[in-house]
C-alpha positions as CSV (number, residue, x, y, z in Angstrom):
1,X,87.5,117.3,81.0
2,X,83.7,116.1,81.5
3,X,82.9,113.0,81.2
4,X,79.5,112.0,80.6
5,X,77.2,109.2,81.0
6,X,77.6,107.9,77.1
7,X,80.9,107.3,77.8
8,X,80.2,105.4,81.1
9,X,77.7,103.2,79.5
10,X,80.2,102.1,76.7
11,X,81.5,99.6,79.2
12,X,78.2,97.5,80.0
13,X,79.9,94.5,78.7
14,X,81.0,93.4,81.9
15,X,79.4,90.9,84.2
16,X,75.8,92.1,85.3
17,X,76.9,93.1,88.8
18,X,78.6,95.5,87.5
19,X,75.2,96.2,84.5
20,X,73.3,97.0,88.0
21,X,76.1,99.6,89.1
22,X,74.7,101.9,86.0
23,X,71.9,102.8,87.7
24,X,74.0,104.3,91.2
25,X,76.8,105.6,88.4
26,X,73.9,107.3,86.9
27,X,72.7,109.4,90.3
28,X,76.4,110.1,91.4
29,X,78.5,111.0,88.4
30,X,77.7,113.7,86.8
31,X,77.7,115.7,90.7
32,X,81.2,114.1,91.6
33,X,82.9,114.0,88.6
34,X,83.5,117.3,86.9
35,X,87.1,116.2,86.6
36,X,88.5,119.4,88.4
37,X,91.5,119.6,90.9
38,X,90.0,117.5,93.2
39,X,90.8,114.1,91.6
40,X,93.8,115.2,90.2
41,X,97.4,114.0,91.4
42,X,99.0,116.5,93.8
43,X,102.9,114.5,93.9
44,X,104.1,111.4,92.3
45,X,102.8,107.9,93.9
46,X,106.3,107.3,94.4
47,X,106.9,110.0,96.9
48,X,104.1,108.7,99.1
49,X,105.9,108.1,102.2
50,X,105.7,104.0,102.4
51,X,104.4,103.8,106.5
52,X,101.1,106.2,105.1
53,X,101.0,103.6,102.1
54,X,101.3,100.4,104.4
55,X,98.4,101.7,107.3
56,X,96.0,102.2,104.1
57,X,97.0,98.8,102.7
58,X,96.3,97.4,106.3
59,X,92.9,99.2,106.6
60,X,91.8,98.3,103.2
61,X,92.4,94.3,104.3
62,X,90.6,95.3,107.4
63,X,87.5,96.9,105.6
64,X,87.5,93.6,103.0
65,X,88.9,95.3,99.8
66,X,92.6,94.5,99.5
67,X,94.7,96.6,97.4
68,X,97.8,96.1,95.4
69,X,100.5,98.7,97.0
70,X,100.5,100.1,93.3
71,X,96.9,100.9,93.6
72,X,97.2,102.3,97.2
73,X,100.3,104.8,96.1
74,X,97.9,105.9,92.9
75,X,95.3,106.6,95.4
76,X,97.3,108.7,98.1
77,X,99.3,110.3,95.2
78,X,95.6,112.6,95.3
79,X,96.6,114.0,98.0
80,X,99.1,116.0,99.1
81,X,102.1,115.6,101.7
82,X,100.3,118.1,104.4
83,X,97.2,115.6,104.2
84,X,99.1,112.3,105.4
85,X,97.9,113.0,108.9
86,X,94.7,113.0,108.0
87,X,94.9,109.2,106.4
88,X,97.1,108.0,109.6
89,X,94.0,109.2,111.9
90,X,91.3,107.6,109.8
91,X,93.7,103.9,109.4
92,X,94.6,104.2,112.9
93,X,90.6,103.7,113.6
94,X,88.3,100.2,112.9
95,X,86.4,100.8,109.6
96,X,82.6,101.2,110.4
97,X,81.3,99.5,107.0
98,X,83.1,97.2,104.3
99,X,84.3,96.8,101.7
100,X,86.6,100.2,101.5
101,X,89.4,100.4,99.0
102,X,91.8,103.0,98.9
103,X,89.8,105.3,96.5
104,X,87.2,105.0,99.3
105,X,89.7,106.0,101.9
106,X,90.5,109.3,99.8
107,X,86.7,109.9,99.3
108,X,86.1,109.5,103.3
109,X,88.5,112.0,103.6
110,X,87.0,114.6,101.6
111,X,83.7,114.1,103.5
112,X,81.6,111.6,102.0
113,X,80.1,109.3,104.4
114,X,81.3,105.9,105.1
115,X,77.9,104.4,103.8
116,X,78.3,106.3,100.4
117,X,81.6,105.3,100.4
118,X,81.5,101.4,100.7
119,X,78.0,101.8,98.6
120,X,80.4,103.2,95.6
121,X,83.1,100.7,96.6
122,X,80.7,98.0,95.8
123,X,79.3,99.3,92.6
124,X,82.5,100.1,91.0
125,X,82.5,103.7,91.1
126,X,86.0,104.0,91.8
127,X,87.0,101.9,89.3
128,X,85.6,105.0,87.1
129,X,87.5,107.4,89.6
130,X,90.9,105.9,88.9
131,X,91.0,105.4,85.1
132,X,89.3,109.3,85.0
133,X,92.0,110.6,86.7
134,X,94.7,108.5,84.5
135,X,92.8,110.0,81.4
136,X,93.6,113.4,82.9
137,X,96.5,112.9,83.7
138,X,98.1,111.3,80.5
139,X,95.8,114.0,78.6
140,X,96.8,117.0,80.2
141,X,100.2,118.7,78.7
142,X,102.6,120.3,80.7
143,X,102.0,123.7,81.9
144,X,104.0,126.6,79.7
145,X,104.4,129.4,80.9
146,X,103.7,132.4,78.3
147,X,106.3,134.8,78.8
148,X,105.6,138.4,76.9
149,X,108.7,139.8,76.7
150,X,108.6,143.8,76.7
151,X,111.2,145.8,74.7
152,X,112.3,149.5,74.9
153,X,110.6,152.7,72.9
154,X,112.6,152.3,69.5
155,X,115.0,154.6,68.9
156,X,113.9,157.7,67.2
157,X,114.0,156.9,63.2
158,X,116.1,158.4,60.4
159,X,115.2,161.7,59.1
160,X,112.9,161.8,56.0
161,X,114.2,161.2,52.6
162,X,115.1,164.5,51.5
163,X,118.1,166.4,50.5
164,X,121.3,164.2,51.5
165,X,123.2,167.5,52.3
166,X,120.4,169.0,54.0
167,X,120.0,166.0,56.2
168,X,124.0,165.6,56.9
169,X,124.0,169.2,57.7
170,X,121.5,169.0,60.5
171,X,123.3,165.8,61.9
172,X,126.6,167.5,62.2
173,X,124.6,170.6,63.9
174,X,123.0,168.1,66.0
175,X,126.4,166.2,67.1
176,X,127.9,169.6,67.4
177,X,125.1,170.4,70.0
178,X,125.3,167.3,72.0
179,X,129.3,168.0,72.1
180,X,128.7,171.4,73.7
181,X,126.2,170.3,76.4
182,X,128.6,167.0,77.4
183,X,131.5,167.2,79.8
184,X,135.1,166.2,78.9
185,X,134.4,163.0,81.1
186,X,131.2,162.1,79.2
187,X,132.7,162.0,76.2
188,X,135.5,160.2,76.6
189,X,133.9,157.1,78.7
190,X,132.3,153.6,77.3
191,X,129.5,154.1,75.3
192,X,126.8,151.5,77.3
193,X,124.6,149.3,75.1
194,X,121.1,149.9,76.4
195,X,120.1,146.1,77.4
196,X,116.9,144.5,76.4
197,X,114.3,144.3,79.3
198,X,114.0,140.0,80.5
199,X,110.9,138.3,80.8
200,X,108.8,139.6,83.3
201,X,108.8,137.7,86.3
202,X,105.6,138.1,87.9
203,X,104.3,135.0,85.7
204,X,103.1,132.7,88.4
205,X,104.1,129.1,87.6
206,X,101.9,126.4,87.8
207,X,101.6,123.2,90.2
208,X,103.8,120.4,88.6
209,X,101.4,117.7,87.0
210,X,103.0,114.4,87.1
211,X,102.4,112.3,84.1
212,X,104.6,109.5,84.8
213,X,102.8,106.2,84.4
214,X,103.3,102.5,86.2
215,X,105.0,100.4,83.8
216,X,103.8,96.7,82.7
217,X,105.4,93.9,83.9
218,X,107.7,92.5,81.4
219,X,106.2,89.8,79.3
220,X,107.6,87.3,76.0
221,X,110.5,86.9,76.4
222,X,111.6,89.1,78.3
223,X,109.7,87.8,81.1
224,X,112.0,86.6,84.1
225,X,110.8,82.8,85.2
226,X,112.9,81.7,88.1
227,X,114.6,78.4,86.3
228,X,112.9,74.5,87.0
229,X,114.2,72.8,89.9
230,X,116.3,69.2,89.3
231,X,115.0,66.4,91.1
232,X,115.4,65.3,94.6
233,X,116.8,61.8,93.1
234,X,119.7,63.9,91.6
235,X,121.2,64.4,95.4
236,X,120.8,60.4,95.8
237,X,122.9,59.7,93.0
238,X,126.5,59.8,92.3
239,X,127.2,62.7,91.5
240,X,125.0,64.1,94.3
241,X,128.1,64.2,96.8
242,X,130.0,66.1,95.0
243,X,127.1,69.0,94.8
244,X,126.3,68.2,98.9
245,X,130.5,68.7,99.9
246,X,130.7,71.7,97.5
247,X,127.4,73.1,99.9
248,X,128.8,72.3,103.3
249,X,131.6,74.1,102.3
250,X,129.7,77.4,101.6
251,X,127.2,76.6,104.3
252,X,128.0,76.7,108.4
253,X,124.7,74.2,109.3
254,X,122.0,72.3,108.0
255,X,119.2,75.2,108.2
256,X,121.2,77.6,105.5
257,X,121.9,74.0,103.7
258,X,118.9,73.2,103.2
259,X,117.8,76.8,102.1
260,X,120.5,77.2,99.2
261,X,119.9,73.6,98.1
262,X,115.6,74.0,97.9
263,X,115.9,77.1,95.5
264,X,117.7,74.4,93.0
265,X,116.5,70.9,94.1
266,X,112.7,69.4,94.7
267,X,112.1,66.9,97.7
268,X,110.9,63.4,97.5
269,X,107.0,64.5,97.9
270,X,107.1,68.3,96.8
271,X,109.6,70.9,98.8
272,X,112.9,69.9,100.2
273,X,112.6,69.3,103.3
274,X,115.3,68.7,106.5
275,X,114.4,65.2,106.6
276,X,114.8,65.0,102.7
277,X,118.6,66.6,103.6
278,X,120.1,64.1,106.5
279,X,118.9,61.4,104.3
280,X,120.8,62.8,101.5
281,X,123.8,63.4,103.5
282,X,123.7,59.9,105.5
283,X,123.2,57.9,101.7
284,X,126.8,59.7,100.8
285,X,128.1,59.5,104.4
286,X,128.3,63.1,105.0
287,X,126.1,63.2,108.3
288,X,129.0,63.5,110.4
289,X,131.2,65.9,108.9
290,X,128.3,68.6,108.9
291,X,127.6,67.7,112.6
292,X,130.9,68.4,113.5
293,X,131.2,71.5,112.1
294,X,128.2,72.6,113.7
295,X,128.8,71.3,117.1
296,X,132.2,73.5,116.9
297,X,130.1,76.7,115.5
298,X,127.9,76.6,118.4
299,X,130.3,75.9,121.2
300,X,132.4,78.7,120.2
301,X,129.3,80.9,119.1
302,X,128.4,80.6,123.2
303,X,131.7,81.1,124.2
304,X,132.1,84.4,122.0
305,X,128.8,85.9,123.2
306,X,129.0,84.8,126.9
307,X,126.5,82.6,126.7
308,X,123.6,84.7,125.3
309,X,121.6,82.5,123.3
310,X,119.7,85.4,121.3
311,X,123.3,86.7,120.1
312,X,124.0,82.8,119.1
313,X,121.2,82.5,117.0
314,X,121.5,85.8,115.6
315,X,125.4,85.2,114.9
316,X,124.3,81.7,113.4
317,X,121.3,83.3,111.3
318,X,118.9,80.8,113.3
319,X,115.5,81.4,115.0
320,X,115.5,80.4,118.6
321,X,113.3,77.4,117.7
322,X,115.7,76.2,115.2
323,X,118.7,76.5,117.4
324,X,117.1,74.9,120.5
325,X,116.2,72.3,117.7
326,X,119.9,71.9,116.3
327,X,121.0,72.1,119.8
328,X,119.2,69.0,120.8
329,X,120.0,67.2,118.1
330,X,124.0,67.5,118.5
331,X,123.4,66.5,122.1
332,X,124.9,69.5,122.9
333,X,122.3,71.0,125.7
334,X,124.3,69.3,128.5
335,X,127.3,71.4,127.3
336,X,125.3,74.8,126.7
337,X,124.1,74.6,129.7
338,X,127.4,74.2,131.4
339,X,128.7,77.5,129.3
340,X,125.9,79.3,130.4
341,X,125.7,78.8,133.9
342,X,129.8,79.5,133.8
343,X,128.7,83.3,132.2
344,X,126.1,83.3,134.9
345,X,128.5,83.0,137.8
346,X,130.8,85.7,136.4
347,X,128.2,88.2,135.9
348,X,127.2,87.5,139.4
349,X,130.6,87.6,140.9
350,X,132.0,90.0,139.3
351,X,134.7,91.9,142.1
352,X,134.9,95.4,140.4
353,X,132.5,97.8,140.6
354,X,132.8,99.5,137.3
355,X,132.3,95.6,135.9
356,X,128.3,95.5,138.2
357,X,127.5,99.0,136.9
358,X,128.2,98.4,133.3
359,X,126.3,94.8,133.6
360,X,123.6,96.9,135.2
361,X,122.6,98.6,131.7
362,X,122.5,95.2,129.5
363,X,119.0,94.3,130.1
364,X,119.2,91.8,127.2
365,X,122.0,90.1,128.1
366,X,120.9,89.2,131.9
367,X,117.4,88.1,130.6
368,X,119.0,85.7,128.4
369,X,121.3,84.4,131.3
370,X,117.7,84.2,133.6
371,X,119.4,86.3,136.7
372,X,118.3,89.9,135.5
373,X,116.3,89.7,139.4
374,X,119.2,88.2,141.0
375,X,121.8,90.6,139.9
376,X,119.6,94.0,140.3
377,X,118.9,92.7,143.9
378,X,122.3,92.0,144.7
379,X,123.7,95.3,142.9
380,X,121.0,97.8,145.1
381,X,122.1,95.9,148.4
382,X,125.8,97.1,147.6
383,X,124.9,100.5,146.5
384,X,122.3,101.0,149.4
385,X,125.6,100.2,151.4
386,X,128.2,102.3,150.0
387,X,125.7,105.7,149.7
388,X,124.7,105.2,153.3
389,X,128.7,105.5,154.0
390,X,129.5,108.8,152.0
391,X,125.9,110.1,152.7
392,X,127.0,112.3,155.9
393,X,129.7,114.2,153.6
394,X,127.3,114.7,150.1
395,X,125.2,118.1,149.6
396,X,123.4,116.0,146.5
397,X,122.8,113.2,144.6
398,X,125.2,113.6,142.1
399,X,127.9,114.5,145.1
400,X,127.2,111.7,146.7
401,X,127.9,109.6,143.0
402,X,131.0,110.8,142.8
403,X,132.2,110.4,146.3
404,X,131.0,106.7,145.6
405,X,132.8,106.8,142.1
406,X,136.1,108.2,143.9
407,X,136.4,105.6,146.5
408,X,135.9,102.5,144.6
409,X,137.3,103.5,141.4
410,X,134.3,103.7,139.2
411,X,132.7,106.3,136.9
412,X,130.7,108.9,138.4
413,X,127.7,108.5,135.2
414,X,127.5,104.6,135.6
415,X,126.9,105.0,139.8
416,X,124.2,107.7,139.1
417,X,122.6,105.7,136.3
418,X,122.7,102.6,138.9
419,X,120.6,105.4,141.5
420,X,118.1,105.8,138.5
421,X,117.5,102.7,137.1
422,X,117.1,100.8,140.5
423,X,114.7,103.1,142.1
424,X,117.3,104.3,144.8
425,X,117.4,108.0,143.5
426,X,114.3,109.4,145.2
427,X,115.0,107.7,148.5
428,X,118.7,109.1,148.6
429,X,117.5,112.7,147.8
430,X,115.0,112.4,150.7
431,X,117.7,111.7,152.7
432,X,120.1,114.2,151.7
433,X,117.7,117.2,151.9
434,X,117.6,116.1,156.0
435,X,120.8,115.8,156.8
436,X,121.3,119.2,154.6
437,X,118.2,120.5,157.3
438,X,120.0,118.9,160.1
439,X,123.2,120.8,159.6
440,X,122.1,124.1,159.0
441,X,123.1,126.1,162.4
């Protein structure tokens, strides 16, 4: 389909940045737009993988041409799967001129300069390139195959119209014949229909064209409007207390409580806020109940996770602003603290080995208790001990873990991960490989 400048000039009745753009549509269009395979879809913008889609979005906002993802999936669906390299390498980069839509970022990849590119950006030009190749798209039928089927000789016809007991002489002579030169076997088995030849399969099928279209948003009435929000005076009232105790039942503190009650309820000057909610709660004198329940959520939260606050907040659903926040304000730090430096003091005095070694391999959870230094210290002091015992007796590393392992009653894989992971390995090998020297006659 060719497309020529008439049919670009029947939409000059836009604004006159886009009047000047005829002129640079004019110089370019006709040479880049023969409407052949190279601005046709190769897949479906749905199958673009969604990490290619979000790195072009990115470097579209980068080069000052943001994109709806719809847009960005129409453009990548241009290209095919084996390509998608290609666009990670050029988003992975700073773009060199602006603005650059995702159009552009196709074009770039199929040489055009980065100049040219933003220069047809700017202009329009690709605004041309995507409702072309939605015209071609929509326009172009699906690809049938013409299959000529080929059929066997005909069977040789009836004799010609002539004497009837002329011709039903010669048949009988004929069968007669055909009986003498068959075998007893031949005659007597399954006469086999001759089958008809198939279609011939050398017909090369065509790429798939894809003519699946993105769908308008609904509209009418049939539009989904999320419903007005009541007023903030509604909590204040009466019948507000029965709406805030049927909340605090559903809701463990006052962060989720005030998330479920703003999708439903304004504030007193716009959005719901906390301060909006404890006033709320103290006019109906409900203040205390929720800061009970979350003083006992908290406590036994800690308690549960050994004093790790990140597994606190992220049993609670709470940021680790919002529960040092909430924390605070139950006067609960003194307490938390307490906890935590209870956890601390087991981890560090744990008695059993196997107990150090698995401790070893929770980075997390020591960094949250602030002794991951303390520990790792005290833990390669112990090992460096116990290997310089059993080191006259090992041949390697791993001998030497499991003659540690053996006498203390701990897996052999947790004391060679301990070796690894606190730098001891290399040092113990060095050592073994001499006494090994040593004791060679």
């Amino acid at each position: 389909m060719l497309f020529t400048l008439k049919s670009v000039r029947l939409i000059d009745t836009r604004p006159p940045r886009k009047i000047e753009a005829t002129a640079f549509l004019n110089e370019h269009f006709s040479a880049s737009f023969p409407m052949n395979s190279e601005w046709q879809r190769r897949r479906q913008p749905e199958d673009v993988p969604t990490p290619v889609a979000v790195a072009v979005s990115d470097f579209c906002r980068r080069a000052k041409a943001m994109a709806s993802p719809a847009e960005v999936r129409e453009a990548l669906a241009l290209l095919s799967e084996e390509e998608d390299f290609r666009v990670r390498t050029l988003t992975d980069t700073e773009p060199e001129v602006s603005p650059l839509g995702p159009f552009a970022v196709v074009d770039m990849l199929r040489g055009t300069a980065p100049a040219l590119a933003a220069q047809r950006q700017t202009c329009g030009y690709y605004e041309v390139v995507q409702e072309l190749a939605r015209v071609r798209e929509e326009k172009t039928p699906a690809p049938v195959a013409t299959q000529v089927p080929t059929f066997a000789a005909p069977p040789p016809g009836p004799a010609p119209a002539g004497d009837g007991a002329e011709a039903m002489g010669q048949g009988k002579a004929d069968k007669a014949s055909r009986r003498g030169t068959e075998s007893v076997q031949e005659r007597i088995a399954p006469r086999k229909r001759p089958s008809a030849p198939g279609p011939e399969e050398s017909v090369e099928a065509e790429p798939p064209r894809f003519l699946k279209r993105d769908l308008p948003k609904p509209r009418g009435r049939f539009t989904q409007v999320a419903a007005p929000k009541a007023s903030y005076q509604t909590l204040l009232r009466v019948e507000g207390r029965d709406i805030l105790d049927s909340a605090l039942a559903q809701n463990e503190h006052r962060f989720t409580l005030l998330k479920a009650l703003s999708e439903h309820y304004n504030g007193a000057k716009g959005e719901l806020t906390l301060v909006d909610l404890e006033s709320a709660l103290r006019a109906h004198e409900l203040m205390e109940a929720l800061a009970t329940k979350e003083r006992q959520a908290i406590l036994a939260a800690y308690t549960e996770h050994r004093g790790a606050a990140g597994r606190v907040g992220w049993a609670l659903g709470l940021s680790p602003s919002e529960l040092q926040r909430l924390t605070s304000s139950l006067g609960l730090s003194a307490e938390v603290e307490e906890l935590r430096e209870r956890f601390r003091r087991e981890a560090l005095g744990s008695r059993h080995l196997t107990q150090r070694l698995d401790l070893l391999g929770r980075d997390k959870y020591l960094a949250d208790l602030g002794l991951k230094k303390r520990f790792t210290e005290a833990l390669r002091k112990e090992l460096e001990g116990l290997a310089r015992e059993e080191l006259q007796g090992a041949q390697d590393l791993p001998g030497l873990a499991l003659a540690v392992a053996r006498k203390h009653g701990a897996p052999q894989e947790l004391v060679l991960r301990a070796f690894e992971r606190l730098g001891m390995a290399g040092k113990l090998r060095e050592q073994l490989a001499a006494n090994t020297h040593h004791s060679v006659p």
